[in-house]
MIDOSE-1310 file (N, C-alpha, C; in nm, 2 decimals, decimal comma, always signed):
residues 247
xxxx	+0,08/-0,12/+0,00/+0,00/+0,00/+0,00/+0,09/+0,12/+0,00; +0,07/+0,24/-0,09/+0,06/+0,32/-0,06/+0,10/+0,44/+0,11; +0,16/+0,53/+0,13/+0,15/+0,59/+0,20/+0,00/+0,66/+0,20; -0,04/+0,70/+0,35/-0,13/+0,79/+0,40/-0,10/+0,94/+0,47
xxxx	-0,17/+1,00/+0,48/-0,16/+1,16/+0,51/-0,15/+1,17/+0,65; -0,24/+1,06/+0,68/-0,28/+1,09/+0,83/-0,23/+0,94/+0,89; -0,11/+0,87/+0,83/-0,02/+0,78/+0,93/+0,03/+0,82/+0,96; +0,03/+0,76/+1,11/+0,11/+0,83/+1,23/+0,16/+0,69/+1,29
xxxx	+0,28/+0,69/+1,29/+0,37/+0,57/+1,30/+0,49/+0,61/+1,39; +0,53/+0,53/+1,50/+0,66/+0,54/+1,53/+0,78/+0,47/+1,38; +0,75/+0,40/+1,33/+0,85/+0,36/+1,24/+0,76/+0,32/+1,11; +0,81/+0,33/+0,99/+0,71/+0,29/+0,89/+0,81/+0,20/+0,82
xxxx	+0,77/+0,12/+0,71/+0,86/+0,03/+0,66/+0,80/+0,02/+0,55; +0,74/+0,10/+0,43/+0,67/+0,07/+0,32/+0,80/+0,02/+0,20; +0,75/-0,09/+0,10/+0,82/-0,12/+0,05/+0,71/-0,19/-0,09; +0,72/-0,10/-0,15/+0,56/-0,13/-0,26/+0,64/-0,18/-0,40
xxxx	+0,73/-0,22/-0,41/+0,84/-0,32/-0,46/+0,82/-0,48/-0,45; +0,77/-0,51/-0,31/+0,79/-0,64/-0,21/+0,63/-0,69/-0,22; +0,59/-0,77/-0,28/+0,51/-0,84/-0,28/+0,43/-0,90/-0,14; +0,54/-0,96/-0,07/+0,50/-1,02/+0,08/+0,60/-1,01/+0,22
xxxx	+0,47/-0,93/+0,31/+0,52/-0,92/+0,44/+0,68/-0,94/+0,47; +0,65/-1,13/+0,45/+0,75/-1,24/+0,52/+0,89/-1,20/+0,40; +0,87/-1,12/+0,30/+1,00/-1,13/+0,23/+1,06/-1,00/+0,37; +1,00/-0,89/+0,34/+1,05/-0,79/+0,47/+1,12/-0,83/+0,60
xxxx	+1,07/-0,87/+0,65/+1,11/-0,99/+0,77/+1,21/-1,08/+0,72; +1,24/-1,13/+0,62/+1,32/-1,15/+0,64/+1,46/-1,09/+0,55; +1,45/-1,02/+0,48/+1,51/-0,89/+0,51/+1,61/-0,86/+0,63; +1,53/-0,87/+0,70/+1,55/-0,82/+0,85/+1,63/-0,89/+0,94
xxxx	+1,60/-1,07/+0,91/+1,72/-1,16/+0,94/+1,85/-1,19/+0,87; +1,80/-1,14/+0,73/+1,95/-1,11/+0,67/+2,07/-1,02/+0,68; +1,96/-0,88/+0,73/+2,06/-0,84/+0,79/+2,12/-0,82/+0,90; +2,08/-0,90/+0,99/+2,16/-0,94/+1,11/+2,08/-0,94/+1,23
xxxx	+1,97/-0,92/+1,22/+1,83/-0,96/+1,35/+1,84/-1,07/+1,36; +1,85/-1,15/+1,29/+1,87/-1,31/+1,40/+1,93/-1,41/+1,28; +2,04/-1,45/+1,33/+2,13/-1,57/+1,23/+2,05/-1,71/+1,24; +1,97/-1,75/+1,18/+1,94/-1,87/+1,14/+2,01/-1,97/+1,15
xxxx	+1,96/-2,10/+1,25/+2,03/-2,22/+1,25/+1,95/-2,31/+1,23; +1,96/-2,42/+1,11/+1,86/-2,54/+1,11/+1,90/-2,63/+1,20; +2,01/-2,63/+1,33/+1,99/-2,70/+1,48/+1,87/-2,68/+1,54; +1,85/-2,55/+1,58/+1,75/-2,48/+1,64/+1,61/-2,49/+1,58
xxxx	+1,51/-2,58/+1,65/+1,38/-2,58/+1,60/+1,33/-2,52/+1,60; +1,31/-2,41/+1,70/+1,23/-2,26/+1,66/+1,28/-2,17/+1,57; +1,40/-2,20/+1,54/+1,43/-2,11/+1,39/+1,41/-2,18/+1,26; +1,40/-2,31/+1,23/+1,31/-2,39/+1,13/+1,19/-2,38/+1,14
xxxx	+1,09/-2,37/+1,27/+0,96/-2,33/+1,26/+0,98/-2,16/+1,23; +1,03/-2,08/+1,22/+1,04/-1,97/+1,20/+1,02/-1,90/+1,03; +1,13/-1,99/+0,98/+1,19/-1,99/+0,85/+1,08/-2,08/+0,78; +1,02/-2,19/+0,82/+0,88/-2,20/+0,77/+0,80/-2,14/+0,75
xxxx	+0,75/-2,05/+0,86/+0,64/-1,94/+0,89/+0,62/-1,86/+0,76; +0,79/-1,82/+0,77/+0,82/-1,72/+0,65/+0,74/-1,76/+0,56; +0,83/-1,91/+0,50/+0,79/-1,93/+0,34/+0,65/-1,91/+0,33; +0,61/-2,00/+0,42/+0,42/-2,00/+0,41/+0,39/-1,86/+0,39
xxxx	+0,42/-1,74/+0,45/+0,36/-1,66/+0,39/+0,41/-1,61/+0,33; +0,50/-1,63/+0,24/+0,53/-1,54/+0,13/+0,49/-1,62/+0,03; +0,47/-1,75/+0,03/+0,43/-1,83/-0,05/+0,26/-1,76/-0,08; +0,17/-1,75/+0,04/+0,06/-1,74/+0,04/+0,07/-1,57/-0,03
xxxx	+0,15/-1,46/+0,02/+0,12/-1,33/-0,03/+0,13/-1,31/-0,20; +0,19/-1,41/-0,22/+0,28/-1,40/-0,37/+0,21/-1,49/-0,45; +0,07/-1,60/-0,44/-0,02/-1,65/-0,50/+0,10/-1,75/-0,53; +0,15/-1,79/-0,43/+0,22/-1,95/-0,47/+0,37/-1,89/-0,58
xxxx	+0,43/-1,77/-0,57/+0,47/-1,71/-0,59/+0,49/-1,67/-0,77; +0,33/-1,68/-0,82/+0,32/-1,65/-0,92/+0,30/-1,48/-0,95; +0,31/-1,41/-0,82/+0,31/-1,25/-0,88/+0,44/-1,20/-0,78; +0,53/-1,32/-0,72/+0,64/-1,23/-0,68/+0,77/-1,20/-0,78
xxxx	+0,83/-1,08/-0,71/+0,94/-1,02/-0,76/+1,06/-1,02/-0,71; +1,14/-1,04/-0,78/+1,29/-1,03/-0,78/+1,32/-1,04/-0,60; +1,28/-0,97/-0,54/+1,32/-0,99/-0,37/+1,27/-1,07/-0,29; +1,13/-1,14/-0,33/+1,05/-1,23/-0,32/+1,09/-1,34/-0,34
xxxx	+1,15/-1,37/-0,46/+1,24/-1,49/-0,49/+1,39/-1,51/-0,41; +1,44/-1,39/-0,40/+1,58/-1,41/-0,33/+1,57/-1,42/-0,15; +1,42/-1,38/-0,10/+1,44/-1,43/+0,03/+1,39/-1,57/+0,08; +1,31/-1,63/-0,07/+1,25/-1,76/-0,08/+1,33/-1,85/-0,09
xxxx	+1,51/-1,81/-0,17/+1,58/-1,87/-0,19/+1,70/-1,89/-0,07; +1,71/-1,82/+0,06/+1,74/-1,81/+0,17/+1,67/-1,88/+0,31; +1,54/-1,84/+0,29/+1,46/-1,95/+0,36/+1,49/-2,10/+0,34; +1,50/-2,14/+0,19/+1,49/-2,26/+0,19/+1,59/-2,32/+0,24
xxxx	+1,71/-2,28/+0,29/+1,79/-2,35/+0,34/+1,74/-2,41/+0,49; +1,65/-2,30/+0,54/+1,60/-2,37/+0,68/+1,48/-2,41/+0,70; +1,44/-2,42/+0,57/+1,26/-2,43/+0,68/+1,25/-2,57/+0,63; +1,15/-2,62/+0,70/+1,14/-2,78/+0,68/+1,02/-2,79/+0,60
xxxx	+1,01/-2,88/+0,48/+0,98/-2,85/+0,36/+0,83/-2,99/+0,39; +0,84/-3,06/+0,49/+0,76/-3,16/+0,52/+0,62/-3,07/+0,57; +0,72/-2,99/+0,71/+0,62/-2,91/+0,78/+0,50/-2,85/+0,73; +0,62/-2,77/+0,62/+0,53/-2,67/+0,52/+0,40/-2,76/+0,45
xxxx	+0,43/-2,87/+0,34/+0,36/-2,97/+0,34/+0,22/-2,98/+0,44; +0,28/-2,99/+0,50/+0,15/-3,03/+0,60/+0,09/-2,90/+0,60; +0,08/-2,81/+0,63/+0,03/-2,68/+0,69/-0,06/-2,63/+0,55; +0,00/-2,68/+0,44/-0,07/-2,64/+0,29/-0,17/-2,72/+0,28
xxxx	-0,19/-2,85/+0,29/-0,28/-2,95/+0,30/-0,40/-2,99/+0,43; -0,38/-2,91/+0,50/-0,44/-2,86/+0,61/-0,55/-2,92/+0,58; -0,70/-2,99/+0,65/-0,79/-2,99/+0,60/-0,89/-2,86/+0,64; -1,04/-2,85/+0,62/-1,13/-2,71/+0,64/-1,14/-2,82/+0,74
xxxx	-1,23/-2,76/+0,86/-1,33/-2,75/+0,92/-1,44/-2,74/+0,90; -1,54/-2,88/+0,96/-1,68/-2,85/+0,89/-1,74/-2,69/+0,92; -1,70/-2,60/+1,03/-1,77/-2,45/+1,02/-1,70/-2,39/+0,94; -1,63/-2,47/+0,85/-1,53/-2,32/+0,78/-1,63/-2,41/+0,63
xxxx	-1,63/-2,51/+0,64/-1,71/-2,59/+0,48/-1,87/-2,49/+0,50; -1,95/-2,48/+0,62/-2,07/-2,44/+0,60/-2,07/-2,31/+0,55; -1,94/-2,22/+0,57/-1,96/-2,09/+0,59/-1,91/-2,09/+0,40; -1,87/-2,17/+0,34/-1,88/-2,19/+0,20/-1,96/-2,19/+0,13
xxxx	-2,02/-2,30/+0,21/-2,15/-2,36/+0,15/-2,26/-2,25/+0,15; -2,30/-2,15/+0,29/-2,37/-2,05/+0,28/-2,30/-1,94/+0,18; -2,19/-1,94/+0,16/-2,14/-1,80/+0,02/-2,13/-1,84/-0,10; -2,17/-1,97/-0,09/-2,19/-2,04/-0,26/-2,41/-2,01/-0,25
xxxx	-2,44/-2,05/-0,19/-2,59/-2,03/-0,17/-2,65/-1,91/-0,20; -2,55/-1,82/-0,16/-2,61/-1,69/-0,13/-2,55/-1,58/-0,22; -2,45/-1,60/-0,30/-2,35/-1,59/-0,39/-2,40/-1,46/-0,46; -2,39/-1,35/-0,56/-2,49/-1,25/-0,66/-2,38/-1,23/-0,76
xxxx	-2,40/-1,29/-0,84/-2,29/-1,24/-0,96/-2,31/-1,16/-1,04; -2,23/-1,07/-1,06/-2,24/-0,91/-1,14/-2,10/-0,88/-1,18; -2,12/-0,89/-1,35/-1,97/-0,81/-1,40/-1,90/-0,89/-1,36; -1,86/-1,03/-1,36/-1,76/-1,12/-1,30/-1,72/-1,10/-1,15
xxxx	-1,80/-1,01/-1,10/-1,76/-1,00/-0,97/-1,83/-1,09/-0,90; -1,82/-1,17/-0,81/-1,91/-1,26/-0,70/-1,93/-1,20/-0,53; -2,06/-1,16/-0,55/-2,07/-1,11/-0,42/-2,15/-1,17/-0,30; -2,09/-1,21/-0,19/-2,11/-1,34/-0,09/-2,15/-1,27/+0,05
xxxx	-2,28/-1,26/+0,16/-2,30/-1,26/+0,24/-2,32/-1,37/+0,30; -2,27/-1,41/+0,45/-2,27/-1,50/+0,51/-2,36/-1,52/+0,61; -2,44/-1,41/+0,68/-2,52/-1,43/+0,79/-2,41/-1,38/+0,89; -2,44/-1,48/+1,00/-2,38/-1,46/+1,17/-2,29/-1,53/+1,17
xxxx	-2,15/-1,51/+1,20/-2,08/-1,61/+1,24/-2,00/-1,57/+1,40; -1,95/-1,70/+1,47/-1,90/-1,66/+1,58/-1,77/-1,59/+1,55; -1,70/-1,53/+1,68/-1,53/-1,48/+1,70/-1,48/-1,57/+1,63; -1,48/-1,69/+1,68/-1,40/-1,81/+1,65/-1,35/-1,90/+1,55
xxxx	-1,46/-1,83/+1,43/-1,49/-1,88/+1,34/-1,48/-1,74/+1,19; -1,42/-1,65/+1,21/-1,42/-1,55/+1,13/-1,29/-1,56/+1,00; -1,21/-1,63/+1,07/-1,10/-1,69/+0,96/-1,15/-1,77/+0,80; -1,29/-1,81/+0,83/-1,39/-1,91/+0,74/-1,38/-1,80/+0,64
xxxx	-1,41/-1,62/+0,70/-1,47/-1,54/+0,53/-1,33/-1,53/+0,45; -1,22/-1,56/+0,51/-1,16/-1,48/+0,35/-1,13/-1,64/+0,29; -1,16/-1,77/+0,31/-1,13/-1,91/+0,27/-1,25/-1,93/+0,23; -1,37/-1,87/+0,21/-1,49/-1,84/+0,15/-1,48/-1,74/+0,04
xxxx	-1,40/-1,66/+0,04/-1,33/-1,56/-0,06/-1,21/-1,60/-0,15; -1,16/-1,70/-0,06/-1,06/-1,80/-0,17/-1,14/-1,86/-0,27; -1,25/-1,89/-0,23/-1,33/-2,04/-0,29/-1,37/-2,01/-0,41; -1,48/-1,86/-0,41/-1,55/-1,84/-0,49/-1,47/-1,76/-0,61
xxxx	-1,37/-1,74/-0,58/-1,26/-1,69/-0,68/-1,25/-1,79/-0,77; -1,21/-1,86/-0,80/-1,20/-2,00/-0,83/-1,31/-2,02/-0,92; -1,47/-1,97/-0,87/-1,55/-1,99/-1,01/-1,58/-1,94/-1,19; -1,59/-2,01/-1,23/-1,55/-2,01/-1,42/-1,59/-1,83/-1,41
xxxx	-1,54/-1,77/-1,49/-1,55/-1,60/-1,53/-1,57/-1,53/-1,44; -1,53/-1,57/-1,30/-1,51/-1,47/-1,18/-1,38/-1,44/-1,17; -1,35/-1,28/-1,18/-1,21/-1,25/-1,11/-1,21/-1,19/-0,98; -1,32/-1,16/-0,95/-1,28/-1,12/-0,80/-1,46/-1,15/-0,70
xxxx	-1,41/-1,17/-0,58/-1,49/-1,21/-0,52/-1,52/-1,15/-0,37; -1,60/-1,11/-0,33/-1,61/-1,04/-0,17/-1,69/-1,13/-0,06; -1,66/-1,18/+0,02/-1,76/-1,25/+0,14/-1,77/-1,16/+0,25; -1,86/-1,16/+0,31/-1,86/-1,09/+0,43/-1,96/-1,13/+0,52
xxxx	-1,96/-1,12/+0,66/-2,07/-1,13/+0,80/-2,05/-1,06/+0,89; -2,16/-1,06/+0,93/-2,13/-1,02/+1,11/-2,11/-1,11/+1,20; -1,98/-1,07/+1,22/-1,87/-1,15/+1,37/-1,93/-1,13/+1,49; -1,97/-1,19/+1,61/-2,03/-1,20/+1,75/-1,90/-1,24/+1,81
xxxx	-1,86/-1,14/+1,88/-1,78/-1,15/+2,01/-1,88/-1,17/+2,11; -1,88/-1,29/+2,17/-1,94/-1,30/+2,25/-1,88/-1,27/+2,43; -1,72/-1,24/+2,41/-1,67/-1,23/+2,56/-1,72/-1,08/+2,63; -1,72/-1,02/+2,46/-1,76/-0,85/+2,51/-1,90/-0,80/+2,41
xxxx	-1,96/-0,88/+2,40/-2,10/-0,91/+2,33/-2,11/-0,76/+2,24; -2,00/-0,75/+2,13/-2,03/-0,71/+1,98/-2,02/-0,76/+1,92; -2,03/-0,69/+1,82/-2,03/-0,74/+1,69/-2,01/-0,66/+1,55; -1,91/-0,71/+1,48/-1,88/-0,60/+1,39/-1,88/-0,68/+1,23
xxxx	-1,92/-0,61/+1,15/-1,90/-0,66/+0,95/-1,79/-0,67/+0,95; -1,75/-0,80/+0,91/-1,59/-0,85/+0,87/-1,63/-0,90/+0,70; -1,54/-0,87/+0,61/-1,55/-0,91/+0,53/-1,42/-0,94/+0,42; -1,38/-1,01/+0,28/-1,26/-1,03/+0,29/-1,28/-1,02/+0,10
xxxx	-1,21/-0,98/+0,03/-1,20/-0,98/-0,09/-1,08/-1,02/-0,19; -1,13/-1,08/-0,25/-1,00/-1,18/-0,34/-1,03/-1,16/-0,48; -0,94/-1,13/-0,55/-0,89/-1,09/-0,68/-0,77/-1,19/-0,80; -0,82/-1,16/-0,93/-0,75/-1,24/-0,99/-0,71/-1,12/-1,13
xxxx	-0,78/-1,03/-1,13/-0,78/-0,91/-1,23/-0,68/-0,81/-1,16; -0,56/-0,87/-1,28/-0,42/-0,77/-1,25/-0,45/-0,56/-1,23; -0,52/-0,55/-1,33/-0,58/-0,41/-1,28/-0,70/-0,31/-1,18; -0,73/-0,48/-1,07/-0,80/-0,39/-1,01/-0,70/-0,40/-0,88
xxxx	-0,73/-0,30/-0,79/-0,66/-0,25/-0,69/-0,73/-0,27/-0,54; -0,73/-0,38/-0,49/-0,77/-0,40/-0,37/-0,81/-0,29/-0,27; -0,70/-0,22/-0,27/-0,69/-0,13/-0,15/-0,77/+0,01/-0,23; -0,74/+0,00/-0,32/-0,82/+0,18/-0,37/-0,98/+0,08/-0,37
xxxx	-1,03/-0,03/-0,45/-1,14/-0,06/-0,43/-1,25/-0,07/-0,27; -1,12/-0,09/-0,21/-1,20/-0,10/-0,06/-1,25/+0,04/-0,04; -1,11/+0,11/+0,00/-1,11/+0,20/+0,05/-1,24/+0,31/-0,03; -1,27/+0,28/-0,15/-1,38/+0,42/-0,28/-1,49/+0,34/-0,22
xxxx	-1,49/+0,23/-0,17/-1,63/+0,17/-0,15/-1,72/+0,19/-0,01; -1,60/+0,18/+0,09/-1,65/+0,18/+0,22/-1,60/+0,30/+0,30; -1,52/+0,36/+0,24/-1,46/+0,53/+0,27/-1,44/+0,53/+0,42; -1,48/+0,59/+0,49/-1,40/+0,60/+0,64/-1,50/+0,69/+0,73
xxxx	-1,43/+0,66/+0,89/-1,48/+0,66/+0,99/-1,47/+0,80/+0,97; -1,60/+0,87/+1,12/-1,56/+1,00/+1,15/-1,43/+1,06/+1,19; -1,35/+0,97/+1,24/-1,20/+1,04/+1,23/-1,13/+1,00/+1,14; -1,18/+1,00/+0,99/-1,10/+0,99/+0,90/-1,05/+0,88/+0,87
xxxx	-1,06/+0,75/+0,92/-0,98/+0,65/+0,93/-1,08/+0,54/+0,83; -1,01/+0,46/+0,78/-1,10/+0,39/+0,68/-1,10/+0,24/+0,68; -1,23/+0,20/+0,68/-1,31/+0,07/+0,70/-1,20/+0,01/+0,69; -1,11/-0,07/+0,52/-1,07/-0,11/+0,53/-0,94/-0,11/+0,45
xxxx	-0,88/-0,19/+0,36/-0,77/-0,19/+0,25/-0,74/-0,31/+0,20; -0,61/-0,30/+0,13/-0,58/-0,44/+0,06/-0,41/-0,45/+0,02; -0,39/-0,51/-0,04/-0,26/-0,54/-0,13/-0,31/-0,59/-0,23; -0,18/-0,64/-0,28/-0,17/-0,71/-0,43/-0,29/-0,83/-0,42
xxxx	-0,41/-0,85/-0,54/-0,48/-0,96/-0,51/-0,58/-0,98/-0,42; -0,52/-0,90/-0,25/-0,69/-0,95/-0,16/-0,64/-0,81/-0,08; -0,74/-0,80/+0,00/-0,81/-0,69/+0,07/-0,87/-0,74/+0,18; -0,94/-0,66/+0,27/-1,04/-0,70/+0,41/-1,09/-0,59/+0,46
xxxx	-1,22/-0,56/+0,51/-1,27/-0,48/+0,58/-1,30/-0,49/+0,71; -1,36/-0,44/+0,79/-1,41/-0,44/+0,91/-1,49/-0,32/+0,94; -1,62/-0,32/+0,96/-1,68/-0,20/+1,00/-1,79/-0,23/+1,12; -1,76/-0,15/+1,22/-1,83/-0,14/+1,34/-1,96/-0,14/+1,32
xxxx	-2,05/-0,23/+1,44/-2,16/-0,20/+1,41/-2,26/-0,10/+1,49; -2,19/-0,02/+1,58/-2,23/+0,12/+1,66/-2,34/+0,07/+1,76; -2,45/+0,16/+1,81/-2,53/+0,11/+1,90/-2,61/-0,03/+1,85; -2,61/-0,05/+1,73/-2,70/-0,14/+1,65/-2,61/-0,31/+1,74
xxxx	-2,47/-0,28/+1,78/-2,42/-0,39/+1,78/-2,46/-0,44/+1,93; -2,44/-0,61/+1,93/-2,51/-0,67/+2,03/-2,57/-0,77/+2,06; -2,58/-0,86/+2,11/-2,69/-1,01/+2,08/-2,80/-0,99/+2,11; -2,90/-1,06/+2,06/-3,05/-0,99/+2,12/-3,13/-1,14/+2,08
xxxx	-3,24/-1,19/+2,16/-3,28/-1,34/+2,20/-3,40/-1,28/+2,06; -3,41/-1,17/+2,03/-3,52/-1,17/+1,92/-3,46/-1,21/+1,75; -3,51/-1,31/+1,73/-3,50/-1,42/+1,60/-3,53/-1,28/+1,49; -3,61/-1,24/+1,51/-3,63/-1,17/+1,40/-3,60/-1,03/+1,36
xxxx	-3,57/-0,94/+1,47/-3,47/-0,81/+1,53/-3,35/-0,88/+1,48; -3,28/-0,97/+1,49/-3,14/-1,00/+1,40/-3,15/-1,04/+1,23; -3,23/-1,12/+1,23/-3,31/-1,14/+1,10/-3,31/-1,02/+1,01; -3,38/-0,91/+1,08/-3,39/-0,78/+0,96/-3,26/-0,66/+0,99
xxxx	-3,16/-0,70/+1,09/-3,02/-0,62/+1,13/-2,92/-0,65/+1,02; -2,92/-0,85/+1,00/-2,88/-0,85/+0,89/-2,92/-0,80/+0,72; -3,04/-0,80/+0,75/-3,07/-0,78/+0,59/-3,04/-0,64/+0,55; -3,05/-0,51/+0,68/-3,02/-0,37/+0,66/-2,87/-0,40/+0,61
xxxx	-2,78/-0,46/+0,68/-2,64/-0,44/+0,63/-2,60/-0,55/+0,55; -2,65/-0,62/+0,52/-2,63/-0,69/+0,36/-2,67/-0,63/+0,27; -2,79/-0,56/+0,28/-2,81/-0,47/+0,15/-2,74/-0,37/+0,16; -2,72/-0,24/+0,24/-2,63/-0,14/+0,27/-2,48/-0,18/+0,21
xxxx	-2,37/-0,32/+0,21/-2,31/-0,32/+0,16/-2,31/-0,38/+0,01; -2,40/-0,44/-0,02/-2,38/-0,44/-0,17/-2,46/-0,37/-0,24; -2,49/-0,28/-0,19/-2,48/-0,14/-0,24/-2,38/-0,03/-0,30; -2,31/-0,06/-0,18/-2,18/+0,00/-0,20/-2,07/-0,06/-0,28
xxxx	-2,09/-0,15/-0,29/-2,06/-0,24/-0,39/-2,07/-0,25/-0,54; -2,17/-0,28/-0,55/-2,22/-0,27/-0,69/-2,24/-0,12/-0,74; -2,21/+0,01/-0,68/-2,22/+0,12/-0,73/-2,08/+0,14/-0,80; -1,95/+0,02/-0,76/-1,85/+0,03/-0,83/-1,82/-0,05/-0,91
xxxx	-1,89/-0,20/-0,90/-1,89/-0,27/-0,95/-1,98/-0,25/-1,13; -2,09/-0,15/-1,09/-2,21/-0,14/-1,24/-2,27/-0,03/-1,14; -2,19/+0,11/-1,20/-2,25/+0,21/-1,16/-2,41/+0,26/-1,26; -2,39/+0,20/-1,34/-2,52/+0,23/-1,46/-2,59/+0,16/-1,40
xxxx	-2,61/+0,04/-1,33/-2,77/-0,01/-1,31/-2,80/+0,00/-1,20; -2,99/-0,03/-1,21/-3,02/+0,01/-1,07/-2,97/-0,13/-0,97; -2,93/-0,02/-0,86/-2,88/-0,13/-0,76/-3,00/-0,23/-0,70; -3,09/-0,19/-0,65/-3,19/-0,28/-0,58/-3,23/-0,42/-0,65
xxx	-3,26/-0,35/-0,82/-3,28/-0,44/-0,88/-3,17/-0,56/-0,91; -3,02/-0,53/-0,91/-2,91/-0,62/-0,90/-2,92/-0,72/-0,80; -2,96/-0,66/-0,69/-2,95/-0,73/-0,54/-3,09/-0,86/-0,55
């Protein structure tokens, strides 16, 4: 991303060159933050960590660049290649398969975009939208795809729109698409952003947020903010048509 006007940072590290996090980081071990030993098992689970995510930021490192590859080619000397294996093959969770199942169900396709509300999901369970956002990416003439719900914290009984967006269309821009769509808080600060490929939001849900034993008071809480966001949505996705009728 991009600099902002109004980041206020003790240290900043932008590097819009660098495809993934974990190449930065490790960057950082190269240059002398921490010497890598493949004796040491926490530095092999470390040096794993990395690859996985640079592997994951970099689409399996089909959009990384030149730095991406040379910290890929440094890791590999320590990270354990079994580990990684495993962690890629991971299986879902049947609440991470339902919360698919409900974004394939509930799915609205417009302009190759695929647009996915999920209902309610718990704290616990919020990791399900952007692996619900992986999924439907994947379907024939979709390049990009959005899921979203309302998350229930139930330790401190809110609840806020989480949502997660994944792209395959080299010219759209995660972070400018979020950010034109969902624009920002009264202090200026904004819903959400992206990088290369995927993006995520989060937007509060103010006094409205809360659990409530009435089935049908949640019933129509969701349907105000499922329509409310693909709204906003489709005004960028097919600003020519009427939205209601889209939805």
């Amino acid at each position: 991303m991009l600099p902002k006007a109004d980041l206020r940072a003790e240290f900043v590290d932008l590097r819009p060159h660098v495809r993934a996090t974990s190449t930065i980081l490790t960057q950082y071990l190269q240059a002398g933050l921490l010497k890598l030993d493949t004796n040491n098992s926490e530095h092999v689970k470390c040096a794993t960590a990395l690859m996985h995510g640079l592997r994951s930021d970099t689409n399996r490192l089909m959009q990384a660049q030149e730095e991406d590859f040379l910290a890929a080619a440094y890791l590999s000397r320590f990270c354990d290649a079994q580990l990684l294996n495993s962690v890629l093959q991971a299986s879902r969770s049947k609440r991470v398969m339902d919360v698919i199942e409900r974004s394939l169900r509930n799915r609205v396709l417009q302009n190759n975009f695929s647009i996915a509300g999920v209902g309610y999901l718990r704290y616990d369970d919020r990791d399900a939208i952007p692996q619900a956002a992986d999924f439907l990416v994947t379907e024939e003439n979709v390049h990009t795809a959005v899921v979203y719900g309302i998350v229930h914290d139930e330790d401190e009984d809110l609840e806020v729109v989480i949502g997660s967006l994944r792209t395959s269309k080299i010219t759209l821009d995660p972070d400018e698409f979020i950010k034109e769509a969902f624009g920002q808080d009264a202090q200026g600060r904004f819903f959400g952003g992206g990088r290369s490929m995927a993006g995520g939001f989060e937007i509060p849900m103010g006094f409205l947020s809360g659990s409530n034993e009435n089935t049908e008071y949640t019933r129509l809480k969701w349907e105000v903010f499922d329509m409310q966001i693909k709204q906003k949505l489709f005004r960028l996705i097919n600003p020519d048509n009427d939205i209601i009728s889209a939805i």
